[in-house]
ZATOR-551872 format. One line per field, with one value per residue (C-alpha): x, y, z; residue number from 1; residue in three letters. Coordinates in steps of 0.02 Angstrom, whole numbers. Example, Ala and Ser with C-alpha at 12.3 -4.5 7.8 and 13.67 -1.06 7.14 Angstrom:
c1 (615,684)
c2 (-225,-53)
c3 (390,357)
seq (1,2)
type (ALA,SER)
This chain:
c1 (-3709,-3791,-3997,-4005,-3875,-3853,-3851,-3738,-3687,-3803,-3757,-3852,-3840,-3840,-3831,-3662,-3699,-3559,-3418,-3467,-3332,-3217,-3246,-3166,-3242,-3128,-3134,-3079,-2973,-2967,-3015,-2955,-3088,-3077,-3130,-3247,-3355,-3368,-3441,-3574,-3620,-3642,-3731,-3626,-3606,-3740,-3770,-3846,-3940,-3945,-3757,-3611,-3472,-3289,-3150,-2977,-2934,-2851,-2897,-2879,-2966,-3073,-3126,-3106,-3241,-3170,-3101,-2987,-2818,-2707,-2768,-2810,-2886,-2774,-2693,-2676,-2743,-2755,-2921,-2919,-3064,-2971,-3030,-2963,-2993,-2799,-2868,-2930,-2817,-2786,-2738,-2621,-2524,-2492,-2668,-2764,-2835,-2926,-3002,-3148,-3228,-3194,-3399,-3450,-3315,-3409,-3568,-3685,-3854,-3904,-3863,-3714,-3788,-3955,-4024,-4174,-4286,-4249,-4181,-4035,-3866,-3758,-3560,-3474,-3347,-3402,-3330,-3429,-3266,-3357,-3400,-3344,-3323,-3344,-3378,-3257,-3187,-3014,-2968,-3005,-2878,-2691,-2595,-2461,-2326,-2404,-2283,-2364,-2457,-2638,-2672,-2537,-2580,-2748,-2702,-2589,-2762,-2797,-2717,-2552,-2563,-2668,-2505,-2349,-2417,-2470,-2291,-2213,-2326,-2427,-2284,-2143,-2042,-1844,-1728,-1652,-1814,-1920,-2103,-2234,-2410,-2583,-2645,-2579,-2706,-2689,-2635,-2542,-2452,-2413,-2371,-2227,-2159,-2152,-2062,-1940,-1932,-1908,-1766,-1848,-1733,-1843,-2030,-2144,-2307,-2455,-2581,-2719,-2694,-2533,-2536,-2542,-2362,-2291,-2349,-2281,-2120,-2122,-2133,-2017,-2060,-1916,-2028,-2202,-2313,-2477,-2592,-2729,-2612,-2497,-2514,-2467,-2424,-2298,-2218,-2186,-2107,-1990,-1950,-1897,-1831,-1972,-2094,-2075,-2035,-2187,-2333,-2463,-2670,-2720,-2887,-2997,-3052,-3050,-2956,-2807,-2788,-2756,-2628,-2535,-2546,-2481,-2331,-2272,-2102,-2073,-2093,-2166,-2306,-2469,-2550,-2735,-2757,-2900,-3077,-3142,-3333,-3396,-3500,-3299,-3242,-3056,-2969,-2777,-2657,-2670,-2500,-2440,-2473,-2373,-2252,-2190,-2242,-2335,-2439,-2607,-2635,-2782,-2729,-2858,-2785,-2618,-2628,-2584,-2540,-2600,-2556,-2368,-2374,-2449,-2327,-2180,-2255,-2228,-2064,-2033,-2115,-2027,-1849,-1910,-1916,-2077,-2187,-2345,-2349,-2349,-2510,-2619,-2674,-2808,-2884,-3055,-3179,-3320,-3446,-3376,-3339,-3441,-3354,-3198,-3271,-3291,-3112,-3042,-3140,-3088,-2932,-2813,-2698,-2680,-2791,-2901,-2937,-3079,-3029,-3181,-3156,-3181,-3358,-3441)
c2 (6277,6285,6263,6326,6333,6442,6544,6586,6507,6519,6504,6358,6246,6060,5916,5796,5612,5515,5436,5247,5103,5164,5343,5503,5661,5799,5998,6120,6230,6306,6264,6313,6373,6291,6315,6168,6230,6385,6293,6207,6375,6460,6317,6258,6081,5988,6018,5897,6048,6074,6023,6092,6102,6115,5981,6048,6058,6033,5995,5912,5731,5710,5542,5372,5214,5066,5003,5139,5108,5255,5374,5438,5575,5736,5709,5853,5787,5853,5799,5746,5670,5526,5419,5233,5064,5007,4829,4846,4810,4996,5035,4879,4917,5133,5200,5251,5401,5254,5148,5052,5067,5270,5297,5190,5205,5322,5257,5262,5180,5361,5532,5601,5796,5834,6024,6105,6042,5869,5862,5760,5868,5807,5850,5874,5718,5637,5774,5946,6070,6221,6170,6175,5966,5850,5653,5577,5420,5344,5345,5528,5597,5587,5624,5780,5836,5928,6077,6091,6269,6211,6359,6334,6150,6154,6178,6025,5934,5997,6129,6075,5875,5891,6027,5923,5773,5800,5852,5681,5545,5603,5664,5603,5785,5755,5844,5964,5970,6096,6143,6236,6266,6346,6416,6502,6478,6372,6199,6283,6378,6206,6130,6265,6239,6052,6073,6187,6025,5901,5997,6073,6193,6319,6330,6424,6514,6539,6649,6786,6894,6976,6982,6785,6794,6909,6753,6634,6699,6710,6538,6477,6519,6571,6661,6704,6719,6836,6750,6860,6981,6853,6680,6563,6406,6522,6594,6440,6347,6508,6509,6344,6327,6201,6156,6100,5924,5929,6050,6044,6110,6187,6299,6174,6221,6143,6259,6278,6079,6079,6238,6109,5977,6110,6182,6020,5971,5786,5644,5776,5731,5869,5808,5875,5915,6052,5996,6017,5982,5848,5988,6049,5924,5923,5935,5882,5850,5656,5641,5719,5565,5445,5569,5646,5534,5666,5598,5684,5614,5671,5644,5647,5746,5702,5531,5573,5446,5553,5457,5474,5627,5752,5708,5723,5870,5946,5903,6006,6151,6123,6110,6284,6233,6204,6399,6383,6543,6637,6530,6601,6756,6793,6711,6750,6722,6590,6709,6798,6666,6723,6868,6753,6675,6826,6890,6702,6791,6965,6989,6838,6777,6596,6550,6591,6498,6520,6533,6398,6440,6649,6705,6566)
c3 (735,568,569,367,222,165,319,469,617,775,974,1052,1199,1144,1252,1201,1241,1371,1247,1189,1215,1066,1084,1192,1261,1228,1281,1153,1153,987,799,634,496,340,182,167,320,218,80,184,259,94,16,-91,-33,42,232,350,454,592,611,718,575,638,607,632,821,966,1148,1305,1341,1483,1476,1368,1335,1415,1249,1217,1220,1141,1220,1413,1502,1532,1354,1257,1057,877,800,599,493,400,521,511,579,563,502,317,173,132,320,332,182,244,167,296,207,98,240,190,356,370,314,476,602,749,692,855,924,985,928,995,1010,1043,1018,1135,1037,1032,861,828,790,619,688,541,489,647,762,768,834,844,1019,1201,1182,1073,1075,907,891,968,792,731,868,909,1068,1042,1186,1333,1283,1121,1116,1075,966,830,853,797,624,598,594,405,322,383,381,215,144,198,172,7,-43,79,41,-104,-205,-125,-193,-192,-125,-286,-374,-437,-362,-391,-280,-349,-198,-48,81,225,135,9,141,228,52,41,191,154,-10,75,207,63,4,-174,-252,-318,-231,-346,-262,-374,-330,-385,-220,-182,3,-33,-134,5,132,33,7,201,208,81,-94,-217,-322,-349,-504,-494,-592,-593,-717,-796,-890,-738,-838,-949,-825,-727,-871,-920,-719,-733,-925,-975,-811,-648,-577,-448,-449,-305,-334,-177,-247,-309,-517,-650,-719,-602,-603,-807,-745,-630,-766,-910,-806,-759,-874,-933,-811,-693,-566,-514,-381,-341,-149,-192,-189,-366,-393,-490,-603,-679,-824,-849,-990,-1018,-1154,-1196,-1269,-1117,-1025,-1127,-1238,-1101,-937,-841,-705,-651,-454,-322,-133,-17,155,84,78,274,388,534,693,646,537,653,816,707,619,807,809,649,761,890,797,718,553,539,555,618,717,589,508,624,537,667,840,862,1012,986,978,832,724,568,573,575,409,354,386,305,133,118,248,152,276,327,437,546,723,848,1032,1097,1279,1260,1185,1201)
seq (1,2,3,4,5,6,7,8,9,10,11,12,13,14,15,16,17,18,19,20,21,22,23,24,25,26,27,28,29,30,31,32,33,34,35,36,37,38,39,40,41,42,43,44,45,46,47,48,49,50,51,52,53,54,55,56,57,58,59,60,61,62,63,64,65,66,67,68,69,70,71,72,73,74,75,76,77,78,79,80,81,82,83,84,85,86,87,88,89,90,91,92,93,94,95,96,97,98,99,100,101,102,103,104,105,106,107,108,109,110,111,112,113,114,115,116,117,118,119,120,121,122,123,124,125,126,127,128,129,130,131,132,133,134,135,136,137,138,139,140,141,142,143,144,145,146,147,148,149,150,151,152,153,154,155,156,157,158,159,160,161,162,163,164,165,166,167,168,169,170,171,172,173,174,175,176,177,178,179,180,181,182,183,184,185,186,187,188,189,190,191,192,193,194,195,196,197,198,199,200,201,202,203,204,205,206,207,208,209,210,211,212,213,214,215,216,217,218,219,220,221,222,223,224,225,226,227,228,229,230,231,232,233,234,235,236,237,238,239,240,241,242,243,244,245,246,247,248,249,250,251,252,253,254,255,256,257,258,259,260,261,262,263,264,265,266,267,268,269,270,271,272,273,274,275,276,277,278,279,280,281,282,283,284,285,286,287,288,289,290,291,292,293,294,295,296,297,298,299,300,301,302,303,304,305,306,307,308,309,310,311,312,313,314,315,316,317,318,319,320,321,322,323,324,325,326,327,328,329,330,331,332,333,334,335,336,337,338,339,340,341,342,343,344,345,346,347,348,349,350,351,352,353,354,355,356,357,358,359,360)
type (UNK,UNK,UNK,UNK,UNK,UNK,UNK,UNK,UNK,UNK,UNK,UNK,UNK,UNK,UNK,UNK,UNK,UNK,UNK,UNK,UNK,UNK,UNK,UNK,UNK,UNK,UNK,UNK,UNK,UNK,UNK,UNK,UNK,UNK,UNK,UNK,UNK,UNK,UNK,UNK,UNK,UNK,UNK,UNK,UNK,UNK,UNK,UNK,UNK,UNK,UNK,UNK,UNK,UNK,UNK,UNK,UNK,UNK,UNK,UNK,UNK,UNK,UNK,UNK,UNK,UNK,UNK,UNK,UNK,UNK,UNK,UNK,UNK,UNK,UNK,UNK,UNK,UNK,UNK,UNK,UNK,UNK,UNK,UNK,UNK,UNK,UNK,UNK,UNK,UNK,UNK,UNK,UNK,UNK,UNK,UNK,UNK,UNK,UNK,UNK,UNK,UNK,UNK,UNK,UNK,UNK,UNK,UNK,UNK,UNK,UNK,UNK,UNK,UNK,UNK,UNK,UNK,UNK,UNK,UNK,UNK,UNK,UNK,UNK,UNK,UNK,UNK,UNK,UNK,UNK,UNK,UNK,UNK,UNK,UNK,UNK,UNK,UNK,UNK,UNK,UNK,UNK,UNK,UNK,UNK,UNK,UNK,UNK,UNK,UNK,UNK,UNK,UNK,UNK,UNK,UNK,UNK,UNK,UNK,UNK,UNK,UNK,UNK,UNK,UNK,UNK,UNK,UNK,UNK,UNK,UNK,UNK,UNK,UNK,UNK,UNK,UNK,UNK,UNK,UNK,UNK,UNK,UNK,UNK,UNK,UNK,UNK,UNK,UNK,UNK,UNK,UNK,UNK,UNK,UNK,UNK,UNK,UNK,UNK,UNK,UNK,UNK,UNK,UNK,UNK,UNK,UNK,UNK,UNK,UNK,UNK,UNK,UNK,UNK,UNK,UNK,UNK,UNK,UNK,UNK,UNK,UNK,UNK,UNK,UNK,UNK,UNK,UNK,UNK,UNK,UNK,UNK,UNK,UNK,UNK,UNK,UNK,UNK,UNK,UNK,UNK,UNK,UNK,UNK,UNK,UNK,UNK,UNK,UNK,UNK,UNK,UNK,UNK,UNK,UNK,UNK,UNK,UNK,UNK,UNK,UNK,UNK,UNK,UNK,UNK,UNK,UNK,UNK,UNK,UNK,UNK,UNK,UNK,UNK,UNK,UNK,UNK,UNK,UNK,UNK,UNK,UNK,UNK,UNK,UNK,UNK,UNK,UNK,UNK,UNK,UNK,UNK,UNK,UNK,UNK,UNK,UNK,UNK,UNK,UNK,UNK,UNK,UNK,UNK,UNK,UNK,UNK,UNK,UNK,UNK,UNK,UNK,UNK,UNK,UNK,UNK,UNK,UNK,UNK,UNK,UNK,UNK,UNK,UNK,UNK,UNK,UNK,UNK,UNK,UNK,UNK,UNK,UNK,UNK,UNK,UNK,UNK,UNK,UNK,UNK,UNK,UNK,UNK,UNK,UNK,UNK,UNK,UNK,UNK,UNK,UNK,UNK,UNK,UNK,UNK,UNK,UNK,UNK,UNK,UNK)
């Protein structure tokens, strides 16, 4: 857990509350490290200390409040945190990722984790993964197939839903159309492998580090473009003989989200899945908007719908066309997971995932 930001993560021994009417206890098996809990442990977003970050996972349920209905004890879940109450206006009409009620759903008469010295424990998004259990609501897990490896499976939860999602519902790419992604972490990774699902012709990768571009071409790029050595919007737009249909922001600058806008070609749609701070102003070409019918769009986790996405994201996996074997740059034990965070910073890869059950 994390007592300070910035600082590192500590080993303690909290005490996890029983699950309410509308929530599940779940063990877990293993959890993905992401980006944002980086940016909580270095400072740069605010942290609610002392809190147990950790939100992409996968487990096994051991028990249900009596008013849960989807789900039951021995099912093997994914946890996400687009949580939704399925009755709003945004959730009846397919967007969940907007639900009005997201900020309160979990919301609890007693703390839900309690440290040694009394304290109250924040769990990040209303789940806390870096933890032997955790106590979320009905509605921030999904049931996937026994058969499911749990390991590979912990990453649908972000990087992948937030990727493929981003190119199926946010974007809604074509099949014969042109894409490119900024990016080739995790999500970008996933977003990649959902254009080459979707059908895109030519899948551009965009990235500073070249072991990145080798990844990404792994995964289904056509062709890379180093932009720590080249201009990325030029070479895009000679790639494609005047900009792509669909470009995809996976890094989260201000700068790389006027690159998606500038290497888009007309009628062409960027769509913002990195998570660019408030302090970044961006600037874009006006006329671009109406001249030439670009569209600038954010998409919050993909605009995911999560309860259908994920289980037929495992179908993908299971077909073999979707690789998330090969996603898992590293498993570490629980006890080394800021050296995990530190391997997600210098190693590149895709992702790193902490085995909960060994180290702990």
């Amino acid at each position: 857990m994390l007592n300070t930001a910035p600082g590192k993560l500590e080993l303690e021994e909290l005490v996890l509350d029983d699950p309410g009417p509308d929530e599940v206890l779940v063990d877990v098996h293993y959890s993905g490290l992401c980006r944002s809990d980086l940016h909580e442990i270095e400072g740069a977003w605010p942290a609610t200390c002392p809190t147990l970050l950790g939100h992409e996972a996968s487990g096994v349920v051991r028990q249900v409040g009596d008013q849960v209905r989807t789900l039951r004890p021995g099912d093997h879940v994914v946890t996400c945190l687009s949580t939704y109450c399925g009755e709003c206006r945004f959730c009846l009409s397919g967007r969940m990722t907007l639900c009005v009620r997201r900020g309160s759903l979990g919301s609890r008469t007693r703390p839900v984790l309690v440290n040694a010295r009394g304290q109250s424990v924040h769990p990040t998004a209303r789940l806390g993964a870096f933890a032997e259990a955790m106590v979320v609501h009905e509605h921030s897990a999904v049931r996937i197939p026994d058969s499911m490896p749990l390991a590979p499976a912990a990453v649908l939860g972000c990087a992948v839903v937030t990727g493929l999602s981003s190119v199926f519902r946010s974007a809604r790419v074509e099949p014969g159309s042109t894409v490119a992604v900024i990016g080739c972490g995790g999500i970008g990774i996933a977003a990649i492998q959902g254009a080459r699902l979707a059908g895109a012709r030519e899948i551009i990768a965009v990235d500073a580090v070249e072991a990145r571009l080798t990844d990404a071409v792994h995964f289904g790029a056509t062709a890379t473009v180093p932009a720590g050595t080249v201009d990325a919007v030029a070479a895009v737009r000679e790639l494609t003989g005047g900009g792509v249909d669909y470009s995809f922001e996976a890094v989260g600058f201000a700068a790389t989200v006027e690159q998606a806008f500038a290497m888009l070609g007309p009628g062409g749609t960027a769509t913002v899945v990195g998570l660019v701070p408030d302090s970044q102003p961006i600037s874009i070409r006006g006329a671009d908007l109406f001249l030439l019918e670009k569209r600038l769009q954010g998409a919050l986790m993909g605009s995911n719908q999560f309860p259908t996405d994920i289980p037929g994201y495992v179908r993908y996996y299971e077909q073999g066309r979707l690789n998330l074997d090969d996603m898992l740059s590293t498993i570490v034990p629980l006890d080394q997971i800021n050296e995990g965070f530190e391997l997600m910073q210098t190693a590149g890869g895709t992702r790193v995932v902490v085995d909960i059950r060994s180290g702990s």
